[in-house]
Every structure is written in C-alpha cells, then in structure tokens.
VOVO-866523 format. One line per 4 residues: number of its first residue (from 1); their letters; for each residue x, y, z of N, C-alpha, C, O. Coordinates in Angstrom, 2 decimals. Atoms other than C-alpha are relative to their C-alpha. Layout:
N
NUM> A> X Y Z X Y Z X Y Z X Y Z ~ ...
! end
This chain:
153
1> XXXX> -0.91 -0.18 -1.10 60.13 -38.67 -83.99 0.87 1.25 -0.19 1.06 1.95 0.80 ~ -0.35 -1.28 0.45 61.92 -35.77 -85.84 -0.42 1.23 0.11 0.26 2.20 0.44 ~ 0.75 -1.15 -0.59 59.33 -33.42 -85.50 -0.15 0.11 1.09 0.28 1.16 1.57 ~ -0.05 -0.44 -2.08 58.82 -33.48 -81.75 1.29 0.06 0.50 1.22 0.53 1.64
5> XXXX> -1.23 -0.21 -0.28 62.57 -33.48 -81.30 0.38 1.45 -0.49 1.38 1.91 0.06 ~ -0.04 -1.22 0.77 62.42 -30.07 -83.45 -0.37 0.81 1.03 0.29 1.61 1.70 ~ 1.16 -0.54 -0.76 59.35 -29.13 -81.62 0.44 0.14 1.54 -0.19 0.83 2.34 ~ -0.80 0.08 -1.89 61.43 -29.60 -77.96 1.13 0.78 0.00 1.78 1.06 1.01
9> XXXX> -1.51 -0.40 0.26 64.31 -28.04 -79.44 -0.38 1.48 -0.06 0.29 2.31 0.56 ~ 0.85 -1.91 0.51 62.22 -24.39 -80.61 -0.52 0.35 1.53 -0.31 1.42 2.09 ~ 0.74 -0.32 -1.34 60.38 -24.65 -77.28 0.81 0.53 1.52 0.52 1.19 2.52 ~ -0.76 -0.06 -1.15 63.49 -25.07 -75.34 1.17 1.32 -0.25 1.99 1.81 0.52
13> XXXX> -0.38 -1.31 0.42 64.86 -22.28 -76.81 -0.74 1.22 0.18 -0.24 2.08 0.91 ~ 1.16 -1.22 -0.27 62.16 -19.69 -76.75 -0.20 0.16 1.76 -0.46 1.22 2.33 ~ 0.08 -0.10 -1.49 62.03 -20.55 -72.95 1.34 0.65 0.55 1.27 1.69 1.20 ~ -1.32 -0.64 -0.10 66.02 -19.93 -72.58 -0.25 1.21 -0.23 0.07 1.78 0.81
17> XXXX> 0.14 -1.18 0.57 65.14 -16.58 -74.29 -0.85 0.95 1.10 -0.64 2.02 1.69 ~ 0.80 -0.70 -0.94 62.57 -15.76 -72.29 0.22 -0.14 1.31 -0.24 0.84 1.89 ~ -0.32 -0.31 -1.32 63.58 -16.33 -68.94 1.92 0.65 0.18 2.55 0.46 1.22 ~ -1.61 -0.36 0.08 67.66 -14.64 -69.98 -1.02 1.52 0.03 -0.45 2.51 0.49
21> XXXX> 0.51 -1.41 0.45 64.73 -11.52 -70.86 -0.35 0.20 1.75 0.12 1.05 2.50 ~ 0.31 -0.43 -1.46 63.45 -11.57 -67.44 1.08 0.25 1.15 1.17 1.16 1.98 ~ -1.21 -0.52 -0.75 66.58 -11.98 -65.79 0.64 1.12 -0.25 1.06 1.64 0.79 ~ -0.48 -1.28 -0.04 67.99 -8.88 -67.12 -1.14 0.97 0.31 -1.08 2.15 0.65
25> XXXX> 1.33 -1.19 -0.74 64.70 -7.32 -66.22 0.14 -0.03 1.21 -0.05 1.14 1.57 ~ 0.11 0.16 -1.56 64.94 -8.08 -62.62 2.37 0.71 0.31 2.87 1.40 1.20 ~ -1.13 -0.49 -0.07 68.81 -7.26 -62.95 0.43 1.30 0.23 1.28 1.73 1.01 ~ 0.28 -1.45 0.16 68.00 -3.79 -63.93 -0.45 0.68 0.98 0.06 1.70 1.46
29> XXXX> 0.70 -0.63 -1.56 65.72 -3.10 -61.00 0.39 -0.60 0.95 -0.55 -1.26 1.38 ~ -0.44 0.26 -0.80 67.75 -4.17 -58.43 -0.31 0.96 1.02 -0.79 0.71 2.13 ~ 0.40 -1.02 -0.76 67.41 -0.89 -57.22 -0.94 0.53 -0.57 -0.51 1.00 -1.62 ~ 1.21 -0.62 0.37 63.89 0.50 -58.01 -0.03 1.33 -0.28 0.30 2.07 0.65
33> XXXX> -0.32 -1.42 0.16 63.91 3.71 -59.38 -0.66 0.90 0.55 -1.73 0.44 0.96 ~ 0.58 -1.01 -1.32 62.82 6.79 -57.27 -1.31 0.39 -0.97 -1.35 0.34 -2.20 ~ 1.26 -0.67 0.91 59.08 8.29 -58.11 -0.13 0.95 1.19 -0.33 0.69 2.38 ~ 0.86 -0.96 -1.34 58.25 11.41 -56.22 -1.37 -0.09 -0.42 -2.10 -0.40 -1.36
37> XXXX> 1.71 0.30 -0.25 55.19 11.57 -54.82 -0.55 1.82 -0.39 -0.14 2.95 -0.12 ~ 0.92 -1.79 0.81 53.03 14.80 -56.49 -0.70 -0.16 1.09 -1.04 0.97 1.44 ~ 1.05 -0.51 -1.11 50.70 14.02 -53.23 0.90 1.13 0.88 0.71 2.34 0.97 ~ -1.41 -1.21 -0.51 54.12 15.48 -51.18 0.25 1.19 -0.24 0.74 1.88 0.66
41> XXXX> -0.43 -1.07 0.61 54.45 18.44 -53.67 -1.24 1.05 0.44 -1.17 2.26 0.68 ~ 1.16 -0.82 -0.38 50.99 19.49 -52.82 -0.11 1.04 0.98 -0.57 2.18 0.91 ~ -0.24 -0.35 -0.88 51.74 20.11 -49.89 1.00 0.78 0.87 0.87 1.27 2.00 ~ -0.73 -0.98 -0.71 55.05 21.81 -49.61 0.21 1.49 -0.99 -0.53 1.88 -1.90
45> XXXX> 0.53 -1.39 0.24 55.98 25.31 -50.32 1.25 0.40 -1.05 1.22 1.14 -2.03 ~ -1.26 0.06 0.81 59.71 24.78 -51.55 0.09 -0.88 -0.18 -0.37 -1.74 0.57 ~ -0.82 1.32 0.40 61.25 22.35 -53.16 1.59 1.13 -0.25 1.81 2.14 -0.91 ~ -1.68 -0.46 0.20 65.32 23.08 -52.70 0.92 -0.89 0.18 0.74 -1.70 1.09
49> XXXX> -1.17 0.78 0.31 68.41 21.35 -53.50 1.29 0.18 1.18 2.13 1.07 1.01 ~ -0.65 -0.96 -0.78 70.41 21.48 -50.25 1.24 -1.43 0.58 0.99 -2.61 0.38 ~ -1.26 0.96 -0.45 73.86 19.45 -48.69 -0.88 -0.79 1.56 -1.02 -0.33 2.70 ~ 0.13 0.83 -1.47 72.59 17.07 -46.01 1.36 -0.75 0.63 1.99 -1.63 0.04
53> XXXX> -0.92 0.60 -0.94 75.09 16.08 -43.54 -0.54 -1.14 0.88 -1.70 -1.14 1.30 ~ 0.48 1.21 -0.97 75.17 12.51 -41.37 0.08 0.90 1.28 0.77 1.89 1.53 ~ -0.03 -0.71 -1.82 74.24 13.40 -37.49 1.20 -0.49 0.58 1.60 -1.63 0.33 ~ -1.03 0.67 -0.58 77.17 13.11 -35.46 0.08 -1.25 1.07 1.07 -1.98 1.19
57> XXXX> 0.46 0.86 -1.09 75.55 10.89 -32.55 -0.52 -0.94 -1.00 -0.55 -2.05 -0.46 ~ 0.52 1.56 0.52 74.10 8.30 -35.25 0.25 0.82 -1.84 -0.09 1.94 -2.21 ~ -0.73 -0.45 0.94 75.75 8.53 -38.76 -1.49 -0.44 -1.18 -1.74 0.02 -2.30 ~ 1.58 0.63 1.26 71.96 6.45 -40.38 -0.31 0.81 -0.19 -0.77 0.97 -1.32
61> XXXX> 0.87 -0.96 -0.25 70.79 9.44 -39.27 0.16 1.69 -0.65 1.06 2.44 -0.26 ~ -0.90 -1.16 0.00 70.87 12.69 -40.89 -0.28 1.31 0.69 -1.26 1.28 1.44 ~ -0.24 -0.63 -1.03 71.65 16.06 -39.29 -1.36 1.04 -0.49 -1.87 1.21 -1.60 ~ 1.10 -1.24 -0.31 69.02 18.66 -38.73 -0.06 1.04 -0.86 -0.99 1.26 -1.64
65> XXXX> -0.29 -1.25 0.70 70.85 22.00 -40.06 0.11 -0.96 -1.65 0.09 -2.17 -1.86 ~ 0.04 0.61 1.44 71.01 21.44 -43.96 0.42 1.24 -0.67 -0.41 2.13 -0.48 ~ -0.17 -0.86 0.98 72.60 23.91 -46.31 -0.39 0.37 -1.30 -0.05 -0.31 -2.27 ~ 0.94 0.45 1.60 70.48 25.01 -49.32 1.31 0.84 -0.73 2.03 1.77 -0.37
69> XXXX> -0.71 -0.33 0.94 72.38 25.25 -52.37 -0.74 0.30 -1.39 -0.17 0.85 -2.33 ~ 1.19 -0.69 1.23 69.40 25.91 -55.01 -1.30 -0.48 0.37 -1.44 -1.60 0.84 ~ 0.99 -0.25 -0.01 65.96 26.59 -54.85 -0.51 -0.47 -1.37 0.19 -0.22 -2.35 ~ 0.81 0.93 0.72 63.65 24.62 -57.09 -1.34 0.44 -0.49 -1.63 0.39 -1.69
73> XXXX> 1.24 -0.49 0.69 60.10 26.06 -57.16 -0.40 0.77 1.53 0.19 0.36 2.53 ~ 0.12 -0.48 -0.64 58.69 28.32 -54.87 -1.34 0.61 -0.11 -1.72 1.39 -0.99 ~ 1.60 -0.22 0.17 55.08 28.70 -54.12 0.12 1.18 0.75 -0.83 1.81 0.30 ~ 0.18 -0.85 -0.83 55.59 31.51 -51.64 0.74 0.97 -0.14 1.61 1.00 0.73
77> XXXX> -1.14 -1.27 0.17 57.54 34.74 -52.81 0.57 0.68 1.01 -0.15 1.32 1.76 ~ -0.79 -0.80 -1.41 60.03 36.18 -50.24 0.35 -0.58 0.95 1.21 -0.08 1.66 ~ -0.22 0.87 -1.36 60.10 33.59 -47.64 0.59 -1.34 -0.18 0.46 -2.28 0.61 ~ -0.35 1.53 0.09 61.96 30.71 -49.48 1.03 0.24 0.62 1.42 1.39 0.84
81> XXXX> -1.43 -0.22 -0.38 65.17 29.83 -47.99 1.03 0.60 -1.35 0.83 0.47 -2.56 ~ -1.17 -0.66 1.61 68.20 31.59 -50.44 0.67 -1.23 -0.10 0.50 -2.17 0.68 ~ -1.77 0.73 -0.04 71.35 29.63 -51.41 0.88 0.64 0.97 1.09 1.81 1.30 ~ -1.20 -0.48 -1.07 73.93 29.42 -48.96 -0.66 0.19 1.75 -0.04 0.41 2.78
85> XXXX> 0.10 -0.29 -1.53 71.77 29.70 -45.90 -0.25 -1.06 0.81 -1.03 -1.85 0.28 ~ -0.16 1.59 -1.08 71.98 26.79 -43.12 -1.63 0.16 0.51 -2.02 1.13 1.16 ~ 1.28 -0.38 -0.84 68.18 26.18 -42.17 -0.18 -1.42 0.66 0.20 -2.53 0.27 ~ 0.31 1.21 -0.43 66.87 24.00 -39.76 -1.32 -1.37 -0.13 -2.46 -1.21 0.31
89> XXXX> 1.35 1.05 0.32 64.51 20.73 -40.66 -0.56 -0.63 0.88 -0.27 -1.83 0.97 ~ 0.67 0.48 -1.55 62.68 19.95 -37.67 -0.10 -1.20 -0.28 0.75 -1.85 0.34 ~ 0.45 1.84 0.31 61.37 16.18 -39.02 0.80 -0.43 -1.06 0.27 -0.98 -2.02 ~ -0.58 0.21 1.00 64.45 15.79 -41.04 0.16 -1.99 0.28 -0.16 -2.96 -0.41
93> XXXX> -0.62 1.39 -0.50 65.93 12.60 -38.76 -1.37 -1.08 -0.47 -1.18 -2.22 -0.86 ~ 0.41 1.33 0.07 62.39 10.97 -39.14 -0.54 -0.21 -1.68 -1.17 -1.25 -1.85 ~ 0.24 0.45 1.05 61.78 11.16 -43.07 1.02 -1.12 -0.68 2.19 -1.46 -0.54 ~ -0.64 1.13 1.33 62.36 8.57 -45.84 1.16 0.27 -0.66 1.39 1.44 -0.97
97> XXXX> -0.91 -0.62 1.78 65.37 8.42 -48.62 1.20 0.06 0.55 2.09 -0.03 -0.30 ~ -1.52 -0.27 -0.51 68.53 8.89 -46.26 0.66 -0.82 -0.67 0.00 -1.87 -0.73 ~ -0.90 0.34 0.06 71.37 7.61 -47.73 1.55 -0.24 0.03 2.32 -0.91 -0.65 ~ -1.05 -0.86 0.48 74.14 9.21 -46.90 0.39 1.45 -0.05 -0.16 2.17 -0.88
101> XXXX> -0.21 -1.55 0.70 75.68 12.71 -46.80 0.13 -0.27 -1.36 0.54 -1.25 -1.99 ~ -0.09 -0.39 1.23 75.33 14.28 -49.80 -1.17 1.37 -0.49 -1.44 2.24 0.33 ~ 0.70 -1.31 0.58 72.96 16.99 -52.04 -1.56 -0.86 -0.07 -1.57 -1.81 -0.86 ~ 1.56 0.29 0.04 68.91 16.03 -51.59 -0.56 0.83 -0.99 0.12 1.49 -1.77
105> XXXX> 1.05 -0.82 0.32 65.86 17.66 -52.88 -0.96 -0.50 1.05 -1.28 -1.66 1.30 ~ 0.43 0.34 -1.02 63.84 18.68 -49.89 -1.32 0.56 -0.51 -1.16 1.62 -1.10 ~ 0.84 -0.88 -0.09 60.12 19.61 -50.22 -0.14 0.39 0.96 -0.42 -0.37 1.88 ~ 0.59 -0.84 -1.28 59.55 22.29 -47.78 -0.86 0.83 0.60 -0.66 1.95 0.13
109> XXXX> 0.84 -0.81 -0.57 56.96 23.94 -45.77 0.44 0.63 1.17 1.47 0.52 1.83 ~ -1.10 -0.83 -2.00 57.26 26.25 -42.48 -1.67 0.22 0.75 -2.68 0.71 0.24 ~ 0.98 -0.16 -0.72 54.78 26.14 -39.84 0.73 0.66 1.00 1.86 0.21 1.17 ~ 0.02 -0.76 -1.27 55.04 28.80 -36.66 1.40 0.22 -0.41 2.17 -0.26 0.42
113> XXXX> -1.86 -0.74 0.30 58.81 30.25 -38.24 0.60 -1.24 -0.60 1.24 -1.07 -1.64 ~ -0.73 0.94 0.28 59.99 26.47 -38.48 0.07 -0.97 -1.19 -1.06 -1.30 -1.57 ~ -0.03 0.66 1.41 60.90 24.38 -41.65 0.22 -1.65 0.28 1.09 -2.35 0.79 ~ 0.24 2.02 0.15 59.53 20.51 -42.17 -0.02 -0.25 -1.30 -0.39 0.46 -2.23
117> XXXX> 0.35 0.56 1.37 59.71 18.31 -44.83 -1.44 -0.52 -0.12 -1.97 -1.30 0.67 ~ 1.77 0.15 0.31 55.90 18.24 -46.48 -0.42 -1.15 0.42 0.09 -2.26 0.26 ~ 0.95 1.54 -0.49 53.85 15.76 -45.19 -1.00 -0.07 -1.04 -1.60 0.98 -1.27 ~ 0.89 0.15 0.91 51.49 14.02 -48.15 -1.65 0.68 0.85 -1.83 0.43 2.04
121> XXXX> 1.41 -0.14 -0.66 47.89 15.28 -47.06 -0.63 -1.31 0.62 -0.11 -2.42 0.48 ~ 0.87 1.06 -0.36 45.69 13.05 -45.67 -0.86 -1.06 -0.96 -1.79 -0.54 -1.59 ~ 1.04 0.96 1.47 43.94 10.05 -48.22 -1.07 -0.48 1.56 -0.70 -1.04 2.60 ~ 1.48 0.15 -0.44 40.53 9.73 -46.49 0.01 -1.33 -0.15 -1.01 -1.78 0.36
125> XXXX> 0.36 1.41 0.21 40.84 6.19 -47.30 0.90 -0.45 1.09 0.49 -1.02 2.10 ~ -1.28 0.86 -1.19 43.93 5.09 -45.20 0.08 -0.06 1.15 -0.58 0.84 1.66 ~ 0.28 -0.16 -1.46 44.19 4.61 -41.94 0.98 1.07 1.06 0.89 1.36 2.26 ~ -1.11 -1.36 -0.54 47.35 7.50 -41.59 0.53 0.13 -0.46 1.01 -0.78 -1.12
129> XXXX> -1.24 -0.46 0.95 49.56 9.37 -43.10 1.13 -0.31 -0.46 1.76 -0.93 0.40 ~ -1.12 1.01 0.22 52.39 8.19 -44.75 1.10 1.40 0.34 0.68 2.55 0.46 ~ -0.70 -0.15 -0.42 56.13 9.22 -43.84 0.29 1.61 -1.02 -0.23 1.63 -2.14 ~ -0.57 -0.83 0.90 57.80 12.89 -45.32 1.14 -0.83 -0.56 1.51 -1.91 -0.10
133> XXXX> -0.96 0.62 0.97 60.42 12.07 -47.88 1.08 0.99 -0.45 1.01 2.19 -0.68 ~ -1.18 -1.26 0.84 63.66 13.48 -49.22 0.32 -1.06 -1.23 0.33 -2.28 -1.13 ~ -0.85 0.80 1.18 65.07 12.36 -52.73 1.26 0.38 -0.31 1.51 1.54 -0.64 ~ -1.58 0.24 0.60 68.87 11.51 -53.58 0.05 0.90 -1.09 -0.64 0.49 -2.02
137> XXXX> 0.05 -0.66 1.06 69.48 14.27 -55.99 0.65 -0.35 -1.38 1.84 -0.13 -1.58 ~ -0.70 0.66 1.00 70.08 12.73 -59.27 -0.87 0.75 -0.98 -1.74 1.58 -0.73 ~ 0.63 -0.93 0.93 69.11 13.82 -62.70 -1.34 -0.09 -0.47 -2.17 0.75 -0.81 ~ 1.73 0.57 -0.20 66.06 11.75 -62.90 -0.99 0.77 0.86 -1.97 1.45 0.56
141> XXXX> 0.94 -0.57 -1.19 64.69 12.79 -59.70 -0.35 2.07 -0.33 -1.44 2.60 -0.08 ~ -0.07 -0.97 0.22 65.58 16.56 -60.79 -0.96 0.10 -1.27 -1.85 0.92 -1.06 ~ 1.07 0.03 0.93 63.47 16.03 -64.24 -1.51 -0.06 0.72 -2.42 0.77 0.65 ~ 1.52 0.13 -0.11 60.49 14.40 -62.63 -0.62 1.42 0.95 -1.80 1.72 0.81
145> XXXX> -0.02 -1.04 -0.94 60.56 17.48 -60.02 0.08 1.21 -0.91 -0.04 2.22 -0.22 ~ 0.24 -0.77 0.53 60.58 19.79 -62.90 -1.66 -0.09 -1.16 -2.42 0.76 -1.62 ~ 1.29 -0.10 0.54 57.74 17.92 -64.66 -1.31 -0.01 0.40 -2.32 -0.14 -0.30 ~ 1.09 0.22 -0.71 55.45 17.87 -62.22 0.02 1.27 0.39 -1.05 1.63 -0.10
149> XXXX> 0.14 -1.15 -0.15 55.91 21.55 -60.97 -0.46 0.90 -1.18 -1.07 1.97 -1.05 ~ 0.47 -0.49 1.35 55.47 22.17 -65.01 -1.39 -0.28 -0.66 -1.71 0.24 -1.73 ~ 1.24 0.68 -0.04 52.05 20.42 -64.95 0.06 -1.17 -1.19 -0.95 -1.67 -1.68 ~ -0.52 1.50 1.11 54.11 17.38 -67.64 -0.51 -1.27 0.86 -0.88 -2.30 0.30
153> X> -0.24 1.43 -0.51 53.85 14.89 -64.57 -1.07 -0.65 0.71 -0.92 -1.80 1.13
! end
C-alpha cells in the first residue's frame, strides 16, 4: 500500500511539473512572434524603416503618405526612397501588421512611378495570393530582415 501511495505521489508531481511547463509555454506566446516572410522580400525592391501615421477618417487604418526614416536594403540603385522623404503607399490601408502609429519596416516596390508594399509571388499551389505585409519595427524583426537580405535566413 506504501508503494502505490509513493508511486501516486511521483506521478502527481511530474504531472504538476509538466503541465506549470506548458503553462508558461503558452504564457510566453501569447503574442506570437513576428516571422517575415522571405517569399515578400523576393519580391520587393526596398525594404525601409519609415513613421506610419493612423488615417484621419478611420484611426485602424493607416495613412497612405509615410515618412522614410532609413533605408534597409536596396535592390535598385538610385531610385530608393532617401530619408526624410514623405512617399506615397498606394496598398498601404489594405496590408497586414497595423498596429498603430509608429516606425514599420515596409518592403517596397514601384510599379508605373507608384510605391506598394510587395506582394508574395504567386505559389502555384494556392488558390491566391496572400495579403502585403508591414512589420512593427522591433529589434527582432530588424535582425531577421538583416539575415535574410545576408543570405543567414
């Protein structure tokens, strides 16, 4: 009777343990941590670090003009936006990631003069393209955006 009272006692412990481990696992990712997408990068031309402002008619929403404040990687010599210049993001309102004014990282391309955020290419498998994206500029997001332009990611 001693031993299975032992044996209930180790068991019921190791279970406590293990589900206090999972709860701080699920604790942790409350908020999921950001992954840029390298399909996205493929496809744009800049990546730049720029002030997004909320729209004034819907505040979810953010505003169009965008002020770049650093330049990131630049596939196209001469034609990135500088620092300091207000450009406009045509498909800013309908990409992913808004949270808020604040400092993004936008990948960007320019079709016919105008500047969009990259659209992933097409996956031949899916049935359509998925959404452009901006990321919350944090230091994470700024690493993986250097290791993947560095061929690390």
């Amino acid at each position: 009777m001693k031993r299975n009272r032992l044996a209930l006692i180790i068991a019921a412990g190791a279970f406590l343990a293990w589900m206090s481990y999972l709860g701080a696992k699920a604790w942790q990712y409350r908020h999921p941590p950001v992954i840029v997408s390298r399909a996205q990068l493929l496809g744009a031309e800049w990546d730049v670090i720029a002030d997004v402002a909320a729209d004034p008619a819907d505040p979810k929403k953010p505003a169009l003009n965008v002020t770049v404040r650093e330049g990131l990687h630049s596939a196209v010599e001469g034609a990135a936006p500088r620092p300091g210049q207000t450009v406009t993001v045509q498909n800013l309102a309908a990409g992913i990631g808004y949270n808020g004014a604040g400092e993004y990282v936008l990948p960007l391309t320019r079709r016919n003069g105008l500047y969009y955020l990259a659209i992933p290419p097409v996956d031949p498998g899916a049935p359509r393209s998925f959404e452009p994206r901006m990321y919350l500029l944090t230091d994470e997001v700024r690493r993986q955006f250097a290791d993947i332009r560095a061929g690390r990611g």
